[in-house]
Phi, psi and omega in degrees: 000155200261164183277331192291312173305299176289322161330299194301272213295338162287359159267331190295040184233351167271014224206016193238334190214175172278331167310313210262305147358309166249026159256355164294314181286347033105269180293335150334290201265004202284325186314323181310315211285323186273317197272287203299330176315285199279313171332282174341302178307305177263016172335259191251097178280309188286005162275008187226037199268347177278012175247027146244135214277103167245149192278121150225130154237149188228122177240018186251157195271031172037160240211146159216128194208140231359067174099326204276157161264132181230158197194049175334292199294334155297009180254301160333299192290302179303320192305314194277341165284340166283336190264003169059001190311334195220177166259097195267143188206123195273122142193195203319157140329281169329309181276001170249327151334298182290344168279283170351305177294315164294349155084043147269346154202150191275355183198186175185163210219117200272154161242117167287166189310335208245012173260004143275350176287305183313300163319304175279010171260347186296340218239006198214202174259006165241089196274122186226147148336117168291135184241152146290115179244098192252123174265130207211165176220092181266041150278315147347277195208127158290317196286300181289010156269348185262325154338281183315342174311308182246004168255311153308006183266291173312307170301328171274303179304319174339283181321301222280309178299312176295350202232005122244016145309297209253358173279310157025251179327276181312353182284298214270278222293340154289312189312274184337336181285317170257016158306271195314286168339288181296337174277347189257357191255020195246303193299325192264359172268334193282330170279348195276327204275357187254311179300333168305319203289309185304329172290303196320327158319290164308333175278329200284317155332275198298325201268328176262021019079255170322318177312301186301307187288344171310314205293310181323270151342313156321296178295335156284333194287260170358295156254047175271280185312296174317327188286292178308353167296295122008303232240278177340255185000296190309321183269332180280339165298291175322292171303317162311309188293337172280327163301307185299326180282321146337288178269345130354276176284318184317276196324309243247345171269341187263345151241045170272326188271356186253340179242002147328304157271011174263001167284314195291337184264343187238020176286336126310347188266318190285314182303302159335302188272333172295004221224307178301275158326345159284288212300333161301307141351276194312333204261338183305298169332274205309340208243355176288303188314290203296331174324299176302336176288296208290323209298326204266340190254350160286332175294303182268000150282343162273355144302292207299311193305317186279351171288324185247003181272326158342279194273027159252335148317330190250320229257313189273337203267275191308322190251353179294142184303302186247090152305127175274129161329299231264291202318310199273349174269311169303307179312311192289315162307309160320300207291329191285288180351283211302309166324296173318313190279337173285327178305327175303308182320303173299331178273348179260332186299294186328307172276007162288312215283002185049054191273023154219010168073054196269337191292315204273014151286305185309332183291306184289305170352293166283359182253003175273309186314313184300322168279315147317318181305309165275018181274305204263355170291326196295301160316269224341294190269044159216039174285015214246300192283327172266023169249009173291292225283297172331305191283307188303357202258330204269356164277330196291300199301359181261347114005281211267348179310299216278283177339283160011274207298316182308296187324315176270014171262313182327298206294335199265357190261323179294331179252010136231041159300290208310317206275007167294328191277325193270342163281314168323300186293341166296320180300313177299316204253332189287358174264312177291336177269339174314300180321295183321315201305307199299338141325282182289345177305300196309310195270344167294253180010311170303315182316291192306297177312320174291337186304311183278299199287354184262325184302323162241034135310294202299301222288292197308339198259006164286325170291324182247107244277166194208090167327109160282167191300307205275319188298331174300317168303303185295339192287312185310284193322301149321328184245341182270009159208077208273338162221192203201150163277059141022006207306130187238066188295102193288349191201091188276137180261142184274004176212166183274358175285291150317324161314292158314302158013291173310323170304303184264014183288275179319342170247328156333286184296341161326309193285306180326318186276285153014271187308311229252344158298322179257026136221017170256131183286172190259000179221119193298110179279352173280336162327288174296349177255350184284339197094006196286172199297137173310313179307280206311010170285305198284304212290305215273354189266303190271354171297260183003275178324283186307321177291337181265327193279340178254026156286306171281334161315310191278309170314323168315318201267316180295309190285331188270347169265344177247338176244005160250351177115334193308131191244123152207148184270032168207063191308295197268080046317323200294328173283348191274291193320286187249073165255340182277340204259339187275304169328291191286000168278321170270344145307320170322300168284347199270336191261339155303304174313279183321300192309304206259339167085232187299328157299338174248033172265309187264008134305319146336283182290338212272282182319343179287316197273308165318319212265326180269020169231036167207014200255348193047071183248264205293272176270143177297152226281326182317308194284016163244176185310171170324309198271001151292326164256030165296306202259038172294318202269003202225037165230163207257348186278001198263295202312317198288330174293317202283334166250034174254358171263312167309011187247299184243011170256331180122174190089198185288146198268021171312298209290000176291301215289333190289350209262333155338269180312312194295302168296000182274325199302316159324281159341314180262340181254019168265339198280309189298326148358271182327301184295334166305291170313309178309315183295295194325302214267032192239058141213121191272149188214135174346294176333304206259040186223322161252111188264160188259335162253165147193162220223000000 
C-alpha cells in the first residue's frame, strides 16, 4: 500500500466517533491558542496607555518674569492631559508615594514646588534647572517602567524646548531693541562729529593766536625780569661800593693825619723791618723743607720706642706674677707719652708728605710775603707822599660812588614796576594758551573719538540684527531645538502585534505538530507490520501531520489577517513559506517521536525551547549570552523568523529563499532520519515489547 493511502486512512480514524472528531478539530485551532491568542493580548499596547493609572502631582506655585506670569508646572499638566499618553489622575505626594508603592498607580510624575522659578531664572542671574520628578516601582510592571522612560524623556525635551522658546525669543527681541538703539545713536554720533569738527576749527585758531601772544610776552617778561635783575644787581653793587668807598674815606681820612707823620719820620724803620719779614719768610721756607726731610724717620723711631715700652709693659706689668704697682703705673704713664708722641709723629709724617698740599700753599704763601715784604722795603722811604695822593683819589672816588648808587636805585624801582605788570601779563596769557592748547588737544581727540564712534555705530549697526516676529520664530525654533532626529522607518510594523507576529507563528505551528504527534503515531505500525520499505513508513507517518499542519496554517493565517488586522506585503509567500515551515516541524518531530519514542516528546519541548530564546524573535539575538548565539545559526527557527519578518513587514526576499533551502534541507534529513529509524523498529526487541518509559 502507498504512503498517501495510509496517510488517508490514518486520518480516517478520526472520523468514527465524536471524540476523536473533536480531538481533531482540537489540533486544528490549538495554533490559535499559541498564535492568535497571544498576538491578541499585546496587538497594540501602546495604544491603550491611557488605560494605565498614573500619579501627577503638580506643586509648583509658579513664577514671574519680566512682568509675566509662568506657570510651567499648569502647562505641563493640561500638555499631558491632552496627549492622553497615561490615565493621569492628579493628587498629593504622600498619595501618589503610597500608590505607587501599592501598585495602585504604576508610576507618578513631580512637578516641585520651585519649578517655574527655576525656569524662569534662565532670564535672570542666576539660572538654574528645572528637575522632573518620576518615581517608578517595578515590582508593579518592569515594561511600564521602561515606557515611562521614554515618555518622559519626551516631556522633559518638550518643557526644555518651550523654556528656551522663550528665553530665545527675548534674546533676538533685545537684539532688535538694540538695533533701533545703536541706529539713533549712530544718527546723534554723526551730528556730534560734525559740531567737534567745527569747533576743533575754532580752537585750533584761537590756540594759535595765543601762541604767538604767549612768545611775545614772554620775551617781555624776559626781559623785564632780566633788566630789573640787572638794575637789582646794579643798585646793591652801587650801594656797597658807595659804603665801601664811605668807609674807605672815613678810615683812610681819619688816620691818613696820624699816620703821616709817623711814615715821613719812620720810613727807614719800615724799610727795615719789611727786610727783616722777607728774611723770615725765607728761613720759615728753608725749615718746611727739613720737616719734609725729617717727618718719616721721627715717625718710625716713635713707633719703635712705643712698641717697646708696650711689650715691656705687658711683659712686666700684665703677664707677671707679682707687679710693682708704683713701677707698672709710672711704666703705663710712660708707655701712654709714648703712645702719644708716635701719634704726633704720625701727623708730622702725615703733614711732611703734604697729601692735601698744605706745605706747598704755606710755602707759595711766605714766598708771596717775601716779595711783598721787599716791594714795600723799597717803597718805604716815599710812603708819606703816596699816601697823600691816595686819600685824594678815595674822596674823589667816594664822591662819584654815592651819585653811582642814588641812579641806580632810581632805574631799579622803574624796571621793577614793569616786570610785575609783564609777568602778570605773561601769566594771564601762558594760562589762556594751556587753555586753548588743552582745549584743541581736548577737542582733537574729541574729534577723532566721535569720528570711531559714529564710523562704529553706523558699522555695528549693520552687524546688529534685527529680527521681525516670523524670522524671530523661526530662529527660537531652530536653536531652542537645533536638532530633531530624521527618523526613517524603511518597512515600518504597524503595531506591536504585527511586530511579533513573526515570533509566534513559528511557535504556534511547533506546538501544533508536538500535539498532533501525540495522538497521530509518527510510524504507521500497519506499515511496520506489513514489511513495507522504511521511506513509505516514514512518508505515511509524516503525511497526516503535514496535512493537519496546512490545515492549522490556513486557519491561523485567517484569523490574524480577518480578525486582527494583520498586514503583510507578501500574504500568499507568507502562506506558501509556512506551509514549508509547518511540513518541515513536522518531520523534525515526527524523527525525535520515532528515533527516541516517549523521550522524544521532552525532546521536542526541550528543542522548542532552545529555538524561541536563540531565535531573537524579541531582542536581538546579539543581547544575549554567548552560548545562544552559538547555537543561532544551527536551529531552523531563527531562519524562519527572519524571513516571515520580510514577508510580512517588507523587504528584500534573500533571507526567504536561504530560509527555503535551509528548512527543505531539514526536511528531507529528519524524513531520512525517521526512515532509519522505521527500518530499526520493524525487528522487534525486548526494549520495544518493555520500553522503560512510556508516555
Amino acid at each position: 500500500m502507498r504512503s498517501p493511502k495510509l496517510a488517508a486512512l490514518e486520518l480516517k480514524r478520526f472520523g468514527r466517533g465524536k471524540l476523536p472528531r473533536a480531538a481533531l478539530v482540537a489540533i486544528l485551532l490549538l495554533p490559535l491558542l499559541y498564535g492568535a491568542l497571544y498576538l491578541w493580548s499585546f496587538w497594540d499596547p501602546y495604544g491603550r496607555l491611557d488605560k494605565i493609572p498614573v500619579a501627577l502631582v503638580n506643586e509648583d506655585r509658579g513664577a514671574t518674569a519680566d512682568g509675566k506670569k509662568v506657570n510651567a508646572g499648569d502647562d505641563i499638566t493640561r500638555g499631558l492631559r491632552e496627549s492622553k499618553v497615561f490615565d493621569w489622575r492628579e493628587v498629593s505626594d504622600a498619595e501618589a508615594r503610597e500608590g505607587v508603592e501599592k501598585g495602585t498607580y504604576y508610576l507618578s510624575l513631580t512637578m516641585p514646588a520651585d519649578f517655574s522659578e527655576r525656569i524662569a531664572s534662565s532670564s535672570g542671574d542666576a539660572p538654574e534647572t528645572g528637575a522632573l520628578k518620576v518615581r517608578t516601582n517595578d515590582a508593579n510592571n518592569y515594561i511600564v517602567g521602561q515606557i515611562s522612560r521614554t515618555v518622559f524623556s519626551e516631556v522633559r525635551t518638550a518643557a526644555s524646548t518651550k523654556s528656551s522658546r522663550t528665553f530665545l525669543d527675548k534674546i533676538f527681541i533685545s537684539f532688535s531693541d538694540i538695533h533701533d538703539a545703536t541706529e539713533k545713536a549712530a544718527k546723534g554720533a554723526d551730528q556730534v562729529k560734525d559740531g567737534v569738527g567745527r569747533a576743533k576749527k575754532g580752537s585750533e585758531d584761537l590756540a594759535n593766536g595765543l601762541r604767538d601772544a604767549k612768545e611775545g610776552s614772554g620775551k617781555l617778561a624776559g626781559g623785564l625780569k632780566s633788566l630789573d635783575e640787572g638794575a637789582g644787581k646794579v643798585e646793591t653793587g652801587a650801594r656797597r661800593v658807595a659804603a665801601g668807598t664811605q668807609t674807605l674815606a672815613d678810615k683812610v681820612n681819619g688816620v691818613a693825619a696820624d699816620v703821616r707823620p709817623y711814615l715821613k719820620d719812620n720810613g727807614k724803620k719800615i724799610g727795615d723791618s719789611a727786610r727783616l719779614v722777607s728774611d723770615l719768610s725765607q728761613a720759615m721756607r728753608h725749615n718746611l723743607d727739613h720737616i719734609v726731610k725729617v717727618g718719616p724717620v721721627a715717625r718710625e723711631g716713635a713707633h719703635k720706642a712705643s712698641g717697646k715700652l708696650d711689650a715691656r709693659y705687658k711683659e712686666l706689668c700684665e703677664d707677671a706674677a707679682l707687679p710693682d704697682a708704683k713701677w707698672c703705673e709710672a711704666m703705663k704713664d710712660a708707655k701712654v707719652a709714648a703712645a702719644d708722641v708716635a701719634k704726633i709723629a704720625d701727623d708730622l709724617h702725615t703733614l711732611a708728605e703734604d697729601g692735601n698740599g698744605d706745605l706747598k700753599k704755606l710755602d707759595a704763601q711766605l714766598a708771596d710775603l717775601q716779595k711783598k715784604a721787599d716791594a714795600l722795603a723799597k717803597r718805604a722811604p716815599n710812603l708819606d707822599s703816596d699816601l697823600r695822593d691816595a686819600v685824594k683819589k678815595i674822596n674823589e672816588l667816594n664822591a662819584g660812588a654815592h651819585a653811582v648808587a642814588t641812579g641806580a636805585d632810581k632805574v631799579h624801582t622803574g624796571l621793577t614796576g614793569a616786570k610785575a605788570g609783564s609777568s602778570a601779563l605773561d601769566t594771564g596769557v601762558g594760562k589762556l594758551k594751556k587753555g586753548a592748547g588743552e582745549l584743541d588737544g581736548g577737542l582733537f581727540k574729541l574729534a577723532d573719538g566721535s569720528t570711531d564712534l559714529a564710523a562704529g555705530l553706523n558699522e555695528g549697526v549693520g552687524k546688529i540684527p534685527d529680527y521681525d516676529k516670523e524670522d524671530r520664530d523661526r530662529r527660537t525654533e531652530v536653536m531652542a531645538d537645533p536638532v530633531r532626529l530624521a527618523s526613517q522607518s524603511l518597512h515600518k510594523a504597524p503595531n506591536y502585534g504585527t511586530g511579533f507576529a513573526p515570533y509566534f507563528i513559528p511557535l504556534s505551528l511547533w506546538v501544533g505538530a508536538m500535539v498532533a504527534y501525540m495522538l497521530i503515531q509518527p510510524l504507521n505500525r500497519r506499515a511496520l507490520a506489513a514489511g513495507a520499505s522504511a521511506w513509505r513508513i516514514a512518508l505515511a507517518g509524516w503525511l497526516p501531520v503535514a496535512a493537519v499542519g496546512l490545515l492549522q496554517v490556513a486557519a491561523l493565517m485567517s484569523v490574524l489577517h480577518c480578525g486582527l488586522g494583520l498586514k503583510m506585503a507578501h500574504a500568499a509567500g507568507t502562506v506558501g513559506f509556512l506551509a514549508l515551515v509547518t511540513c518541515c516541524f513536522a518531520a523534525i518531530i515526527q524523527w525525535l517521536n520515532a528515533r527516541f519514542g516517549a523521550a522524544g516528546r521532552i525532546l521536542v519541548l526541550a528543542l522548542l525551547m532552545l529555538q524561541l530564546t536563540s531565535a531573537g524573535g524579541t531582542y536581538p539575538v546579539q543581547t544575549s549570552p554567548g552560548f545562544f548565539n552559538a547555537i543561532h545559526p544551527f536551529l531552523p527557527m531563527t531562519y524562519v523568523v527572519e524571513a516571515l519578518r520580510r514577508l510580512i513587514t517588507g523587504g528584500g526576499v534573500g533571507p526567504v529563499w536561504q530560509a527555503c533551502a535551509v528548512l527543505a534541507a531539514f526536511t528531507a534529513g529528519a524524513l531520512a532520519l525517521t526512515a532509519l529509524s522505521a527500518r530499526r523498529k520493524q525487528v522487534w526487541t525486548l526494549d520495544r515489547l518493555h520500553p522503560e518509559l512510556s508516555l
